[in-house]
C-alpha positions as CSV (number, residue, x, y, z in Angstrom):
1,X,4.2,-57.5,-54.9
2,X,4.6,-57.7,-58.5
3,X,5.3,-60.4,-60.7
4,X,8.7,-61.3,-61.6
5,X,9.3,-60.1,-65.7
6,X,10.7,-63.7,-67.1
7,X,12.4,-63.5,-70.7
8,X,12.3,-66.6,-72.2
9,X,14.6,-67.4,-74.6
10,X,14.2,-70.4,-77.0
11,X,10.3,-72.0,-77.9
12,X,11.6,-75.3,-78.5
13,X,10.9,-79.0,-76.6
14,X,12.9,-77.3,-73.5
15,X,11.1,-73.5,-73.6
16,X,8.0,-74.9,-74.7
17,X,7.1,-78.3,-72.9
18,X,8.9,-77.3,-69.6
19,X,9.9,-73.6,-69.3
20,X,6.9,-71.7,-70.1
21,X,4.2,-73.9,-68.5
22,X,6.7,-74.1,-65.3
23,X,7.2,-70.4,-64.8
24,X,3.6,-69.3,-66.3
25,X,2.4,-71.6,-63.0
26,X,4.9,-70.5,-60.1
27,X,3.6,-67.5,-58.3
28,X,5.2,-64.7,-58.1
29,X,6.7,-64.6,-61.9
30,X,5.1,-63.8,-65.3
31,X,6.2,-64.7,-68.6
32,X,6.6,-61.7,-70.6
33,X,8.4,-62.7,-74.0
34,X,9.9,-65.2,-75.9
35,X,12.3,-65.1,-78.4
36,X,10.9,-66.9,-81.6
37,X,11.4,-66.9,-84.9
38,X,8.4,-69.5,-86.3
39,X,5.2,-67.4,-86.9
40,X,3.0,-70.7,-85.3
41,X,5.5,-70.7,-82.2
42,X,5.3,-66.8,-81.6
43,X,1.3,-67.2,-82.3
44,X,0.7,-69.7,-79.3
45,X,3.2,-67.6,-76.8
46,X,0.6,-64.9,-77.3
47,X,-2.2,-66.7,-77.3
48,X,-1.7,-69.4,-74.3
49,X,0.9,-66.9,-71.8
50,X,-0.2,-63.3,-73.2
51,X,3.2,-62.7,-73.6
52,X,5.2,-60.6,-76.3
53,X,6.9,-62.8,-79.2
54,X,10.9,-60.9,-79.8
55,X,13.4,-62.0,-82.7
56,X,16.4,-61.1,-81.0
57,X,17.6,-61.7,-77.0
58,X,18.7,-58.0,-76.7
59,X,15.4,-56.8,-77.0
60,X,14.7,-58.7,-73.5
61,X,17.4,-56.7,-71.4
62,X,15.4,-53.5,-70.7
63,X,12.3,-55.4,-70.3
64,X,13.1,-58.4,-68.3
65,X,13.9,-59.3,-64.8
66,X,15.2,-62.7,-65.0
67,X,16.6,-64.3,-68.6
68,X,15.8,-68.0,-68.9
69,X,18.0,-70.0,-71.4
70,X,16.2,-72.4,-73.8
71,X,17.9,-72.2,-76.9
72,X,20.5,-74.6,-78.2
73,X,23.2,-76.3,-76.3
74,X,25.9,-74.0,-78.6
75,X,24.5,-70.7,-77.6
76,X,24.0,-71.4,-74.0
77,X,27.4,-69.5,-72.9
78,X,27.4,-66.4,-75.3
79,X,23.9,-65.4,-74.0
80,X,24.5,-66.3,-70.7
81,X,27.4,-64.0,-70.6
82,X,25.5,-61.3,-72.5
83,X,22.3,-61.9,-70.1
84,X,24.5,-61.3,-66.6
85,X,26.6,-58.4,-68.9
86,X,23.2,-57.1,-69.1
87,X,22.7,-57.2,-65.1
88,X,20.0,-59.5,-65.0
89,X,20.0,-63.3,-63.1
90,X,19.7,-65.9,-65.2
91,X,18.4,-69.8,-65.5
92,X,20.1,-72.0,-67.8
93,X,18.8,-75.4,-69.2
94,X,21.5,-78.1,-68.9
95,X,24.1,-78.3,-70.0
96,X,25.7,-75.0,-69.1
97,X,28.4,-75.0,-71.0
98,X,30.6,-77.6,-73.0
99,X,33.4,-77.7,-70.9
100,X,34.1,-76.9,-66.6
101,X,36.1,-74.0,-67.6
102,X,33.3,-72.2,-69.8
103,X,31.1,-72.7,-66.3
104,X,33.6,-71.6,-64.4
105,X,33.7,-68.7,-65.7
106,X,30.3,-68.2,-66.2
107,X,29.7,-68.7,-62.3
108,X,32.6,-66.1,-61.3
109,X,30.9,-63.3,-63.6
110,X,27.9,-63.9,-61.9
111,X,29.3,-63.8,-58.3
112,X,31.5,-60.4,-59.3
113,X,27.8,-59.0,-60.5
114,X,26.4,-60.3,-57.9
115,X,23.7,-61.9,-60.1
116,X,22.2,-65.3,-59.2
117,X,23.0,-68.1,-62.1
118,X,21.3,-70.9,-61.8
119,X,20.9,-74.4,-63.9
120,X,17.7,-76.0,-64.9
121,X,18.7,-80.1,-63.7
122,X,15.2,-80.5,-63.2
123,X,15.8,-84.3,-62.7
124,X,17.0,-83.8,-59.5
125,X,12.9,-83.6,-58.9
126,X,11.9,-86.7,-60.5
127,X,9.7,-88.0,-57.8
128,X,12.0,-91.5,-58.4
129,X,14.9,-89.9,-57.3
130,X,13.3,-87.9,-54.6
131,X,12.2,-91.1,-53.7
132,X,15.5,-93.1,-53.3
133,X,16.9,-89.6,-51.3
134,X,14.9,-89.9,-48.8
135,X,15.2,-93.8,-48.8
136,X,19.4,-93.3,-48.4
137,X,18.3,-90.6,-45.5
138,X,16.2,-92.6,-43.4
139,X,19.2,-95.2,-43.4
140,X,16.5,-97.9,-45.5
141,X,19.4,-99.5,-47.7
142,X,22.2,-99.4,-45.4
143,X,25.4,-98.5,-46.8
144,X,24.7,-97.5,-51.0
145,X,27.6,-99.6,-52.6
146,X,25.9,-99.5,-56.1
147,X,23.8,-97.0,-58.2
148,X,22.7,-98.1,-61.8
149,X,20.5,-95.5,-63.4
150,X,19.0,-95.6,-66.8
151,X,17.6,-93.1,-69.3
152,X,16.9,-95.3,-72.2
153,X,14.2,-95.2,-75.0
154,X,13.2,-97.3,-78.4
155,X,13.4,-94.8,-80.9
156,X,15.0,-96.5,-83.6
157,X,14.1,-93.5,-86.7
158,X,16.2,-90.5,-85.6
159,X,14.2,-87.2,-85.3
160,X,17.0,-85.0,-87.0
161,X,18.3,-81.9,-85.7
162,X,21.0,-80.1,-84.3
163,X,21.1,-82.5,-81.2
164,X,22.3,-85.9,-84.1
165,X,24.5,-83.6,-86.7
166,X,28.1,-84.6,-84.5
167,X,29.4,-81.2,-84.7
168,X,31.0,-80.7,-81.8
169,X,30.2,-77.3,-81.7
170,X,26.4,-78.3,-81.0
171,X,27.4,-79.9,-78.1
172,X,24.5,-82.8,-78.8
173,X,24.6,-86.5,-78.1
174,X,23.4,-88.1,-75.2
175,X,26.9,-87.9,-72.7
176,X,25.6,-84.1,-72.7
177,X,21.8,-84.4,-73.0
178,X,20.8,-87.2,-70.6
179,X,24.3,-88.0,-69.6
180,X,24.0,-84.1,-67.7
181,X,21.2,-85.6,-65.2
182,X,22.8,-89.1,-64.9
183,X,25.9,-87.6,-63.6
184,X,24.0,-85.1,-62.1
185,X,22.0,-87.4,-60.0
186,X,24.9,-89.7,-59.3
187,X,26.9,-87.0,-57.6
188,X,24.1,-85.4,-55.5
189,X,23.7,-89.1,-54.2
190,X,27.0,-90.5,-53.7
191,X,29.3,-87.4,-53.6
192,X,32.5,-86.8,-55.2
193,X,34.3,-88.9,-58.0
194,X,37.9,-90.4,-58.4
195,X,37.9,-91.8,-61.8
196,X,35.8,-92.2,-64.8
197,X,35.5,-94.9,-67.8
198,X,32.7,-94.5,-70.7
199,X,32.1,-96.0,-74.0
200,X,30.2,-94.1,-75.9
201,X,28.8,-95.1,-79.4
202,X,26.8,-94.2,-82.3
203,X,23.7,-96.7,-83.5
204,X,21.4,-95.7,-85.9
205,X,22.0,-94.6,-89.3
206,X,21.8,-91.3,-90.4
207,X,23.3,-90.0,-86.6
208,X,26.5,-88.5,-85.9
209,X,26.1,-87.9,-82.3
210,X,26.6,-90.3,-80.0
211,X,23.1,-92.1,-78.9
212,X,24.2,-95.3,-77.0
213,X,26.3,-94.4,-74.4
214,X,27.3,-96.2,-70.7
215,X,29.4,-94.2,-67.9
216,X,31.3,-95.9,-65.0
217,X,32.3,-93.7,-61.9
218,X,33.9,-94.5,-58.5
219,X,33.0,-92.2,-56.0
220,X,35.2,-90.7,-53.2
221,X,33.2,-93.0,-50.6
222,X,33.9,-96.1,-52.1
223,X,30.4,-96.1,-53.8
224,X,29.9,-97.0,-58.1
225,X,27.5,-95.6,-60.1
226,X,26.9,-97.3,-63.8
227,X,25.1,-94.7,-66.1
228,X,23.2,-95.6,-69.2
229,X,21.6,-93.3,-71.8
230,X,20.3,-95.1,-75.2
231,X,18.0,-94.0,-78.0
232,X,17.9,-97.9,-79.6
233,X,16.9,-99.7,-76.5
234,X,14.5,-102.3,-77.7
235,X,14.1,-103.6,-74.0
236,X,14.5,-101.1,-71.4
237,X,16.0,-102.0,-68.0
238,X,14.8,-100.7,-65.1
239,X,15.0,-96.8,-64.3
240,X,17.0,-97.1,-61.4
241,X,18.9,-99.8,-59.5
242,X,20.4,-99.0,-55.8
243,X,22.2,-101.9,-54.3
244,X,22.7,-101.1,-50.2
245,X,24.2,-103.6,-47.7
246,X,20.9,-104.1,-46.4
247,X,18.5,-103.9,-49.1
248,X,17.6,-102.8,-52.7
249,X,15.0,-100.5,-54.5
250,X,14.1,-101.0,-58.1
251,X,12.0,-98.6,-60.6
252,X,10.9,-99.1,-63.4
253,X,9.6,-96.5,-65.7
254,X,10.0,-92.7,-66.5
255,X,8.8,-89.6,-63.9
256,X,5.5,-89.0,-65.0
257,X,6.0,-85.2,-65.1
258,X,7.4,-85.0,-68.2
259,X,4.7,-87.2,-70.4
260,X,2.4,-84.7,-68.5
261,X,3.5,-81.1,-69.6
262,X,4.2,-82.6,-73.0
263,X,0.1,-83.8,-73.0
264,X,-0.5,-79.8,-72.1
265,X,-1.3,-80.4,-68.0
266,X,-0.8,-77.6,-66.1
267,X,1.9,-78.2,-63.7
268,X,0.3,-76.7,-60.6
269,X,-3.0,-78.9,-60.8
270,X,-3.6,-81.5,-57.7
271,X,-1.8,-84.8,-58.2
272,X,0.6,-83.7,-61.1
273,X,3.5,-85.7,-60.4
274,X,1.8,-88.6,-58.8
275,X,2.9,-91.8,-59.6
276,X,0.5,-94.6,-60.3
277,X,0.8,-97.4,-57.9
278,X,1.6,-99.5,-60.1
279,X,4.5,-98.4,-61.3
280,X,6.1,-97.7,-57.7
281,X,9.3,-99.5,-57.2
282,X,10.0,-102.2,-54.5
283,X,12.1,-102.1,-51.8
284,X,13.9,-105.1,-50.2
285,X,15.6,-108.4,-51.4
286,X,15.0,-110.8,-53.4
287,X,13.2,-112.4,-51.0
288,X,11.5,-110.0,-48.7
289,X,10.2,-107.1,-50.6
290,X,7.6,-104.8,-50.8
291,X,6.1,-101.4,-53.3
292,X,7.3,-98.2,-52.0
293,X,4.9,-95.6,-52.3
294,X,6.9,-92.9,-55.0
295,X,7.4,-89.6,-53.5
296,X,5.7,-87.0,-56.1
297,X,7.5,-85.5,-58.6
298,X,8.1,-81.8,-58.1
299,X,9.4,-79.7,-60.7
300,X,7.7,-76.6,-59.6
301,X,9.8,-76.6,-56.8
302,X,12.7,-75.3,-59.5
303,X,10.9,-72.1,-60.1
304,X,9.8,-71.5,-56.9
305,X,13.1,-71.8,-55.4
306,X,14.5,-69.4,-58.3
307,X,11.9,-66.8,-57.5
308,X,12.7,-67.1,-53.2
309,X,16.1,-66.5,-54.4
310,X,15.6,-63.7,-56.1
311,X,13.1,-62.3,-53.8
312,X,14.6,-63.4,-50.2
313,X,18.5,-63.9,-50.9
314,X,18.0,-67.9,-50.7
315,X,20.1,-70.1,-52.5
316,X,19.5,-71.0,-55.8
317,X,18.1,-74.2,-56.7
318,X,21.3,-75.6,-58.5
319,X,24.5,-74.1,-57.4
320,X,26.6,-73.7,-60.3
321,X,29.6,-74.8,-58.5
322,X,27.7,-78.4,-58.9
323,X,27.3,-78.0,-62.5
324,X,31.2,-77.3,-62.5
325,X,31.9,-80.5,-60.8
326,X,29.7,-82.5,-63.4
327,X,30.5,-80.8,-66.4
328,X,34.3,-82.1,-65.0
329,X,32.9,-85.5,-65.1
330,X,31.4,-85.3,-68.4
331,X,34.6,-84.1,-69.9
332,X,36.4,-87.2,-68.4
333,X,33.8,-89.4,-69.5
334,X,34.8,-87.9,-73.3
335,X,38.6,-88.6,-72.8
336,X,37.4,-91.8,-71.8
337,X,35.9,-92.1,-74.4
338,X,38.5,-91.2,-76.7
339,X,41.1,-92.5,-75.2
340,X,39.7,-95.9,-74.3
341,X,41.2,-95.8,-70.5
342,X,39.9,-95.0,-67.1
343,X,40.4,-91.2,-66.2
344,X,41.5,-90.1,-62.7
345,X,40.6,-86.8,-61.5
């Protein structure tokens, strides 16, 4: 059967650190192009993938079977729409949109094309969280009362950008950048949410966007998550904290996966998203506990799933209808924000 024609859209951190090496290793699809405008950039995509370097997204419609989104957060819904207009499925790095009602309607076009739009939330296969899913399944922390999750790093010099200018246009700061997986992630586990409260700040000179940000949300169940995402974190606390009624798990420490394709490893090797042992969280109490063995991290499952559901009718990996629901969370967390109140939805 042949390969799959991915455009690629974007050669940034997201297109080139996750995207390309991702889809260049999932079989059944081929990286064919790649819309750059840096002469070094367009060099490597023809040198590493063997794949054609565009200036412009149009010239990927008549050549492309699936459109992958890796440009910034601003331009995600205009070449979306374009993409689908163009008849052609399409993967979208997070965040979809800026508001529910841009992904909204996003996800209608698609289902009146009948194209498949999908979301890349590719922490949903951090081997930490796939971890603590399968922890909550087997029934080994009782009843989930608590959730405490943690992107934080120590990065006190800002690295500039589009992602730290404020503009609300850009759609940067970390609510939407990390704050789209801890929401994300919350949800998946814990299900729907009543209310939300955030504060939201901004830390290091020379940023506009926010960068030190906490989320509060009560869940339909009677479950709390508390969300953190800081760039000045001079002490990190631990990835994830989930409080049962029978017993805890703590983690400290990043998924490994990402380090990885950043260092140029090849996502399909053996023993790519292994965890070290020791950095395996415990499970237990105070009192009684004991390492839990991390389940391996598994973004390649994204792609594959994207390529059995264009090639078999499955489901996509990331309903957009989810994305909806958290990007209605994320706009709460704002007028939280703003507003200095809890928000009911």
């Amino acid at each position: 059967m042949t390969d799959l024609r991915v455009g690629l859209i974007g050669y940034g951190v997201a297109g080139a650190f996750f995207h390309a090496p991702l889809i260049a290793a999932t079989p059944g699809l081929r990286l064919s192009a790649v819309v750059t405008g840096n002469p070094e950039r367009a060099a490597e995509v023809r040198e590493k993938y063997g794949a054609r370097a565009v200036g412009d997204a149009a010239e990927l419609w008549d050549s492309s079977d699936l459109i992958v989104v890796a440009s910034p957060n601003r331009t995600h819904v205009p070449l979306t729409e374009a993409a689908l207009k163009a008849g052609l499925p399409v993967v979208v790095d997070k965040p979809l949109a800026a508001t529910a009602a841009q992904a909204r309607a996003l996800m209608e076009l698609a289902r009146d094309l009948g194209l498949m739009l999908t979301v890349f939330q590719n922490r949903r296969w951090d081997g930490d969280f796939l971890t603590i899913e399968r922890l909550v399944s087997a029934g080994e922390l009782g009843t989930v009362n608590r959730l405490e999750s943690r992107f934080e790093r120590w990065r006190p010099t800002p690295k500039g950008g589009w992602r730290e200018l404020g503009d609300a246009e850009e759609v940067g700061g970390l609510l939407y950048d990390l704050g789209s997986h801890l929401v994300d992630q919350a949800l998946r586990l814990l299900g729907p949410v009543t209310h939300v409260y955030a504060e939201s700040d901004v830390r290091r000179p020379g940023v506009a966007s926010d960068d030190d940000t906490f989320i509060a949300l009560t869940h339909a169940g009677g479950a709390r998550s508390h969300l953190w995402a800081g760039a000045l974190t001079a002490r990190l606390g631990p990835r994830f904290r989930v409080l049962g009624s029978t017993a805890g798990y703590v983690k400290y420490g990043l998924d490994v996966q990402e380090d990885r394709l950043r260092a140029g490893l090849t996502p399909d090797v053996s023993g790519f998203g292994e965890d070290p042992p020791e950095r395996w969280g415990t499970l237990g109490t105070d009192d009684d506990h004991n390492p839990v063995r991390t389940e391996p991290g598994a973004y390649l499952s994204f792609y594959e799933a994207v390529t059995a559901s264009l090639r078999e009718g499955a489901p996509p990996p990331v309903e957009p209808g989810e994305v909806v629901e958290a990007l209605t969370v994320l706009e709460a967390a704002r007028r939280s924000v703003a507003e200095r109140q809890v928000i009911a939805l």
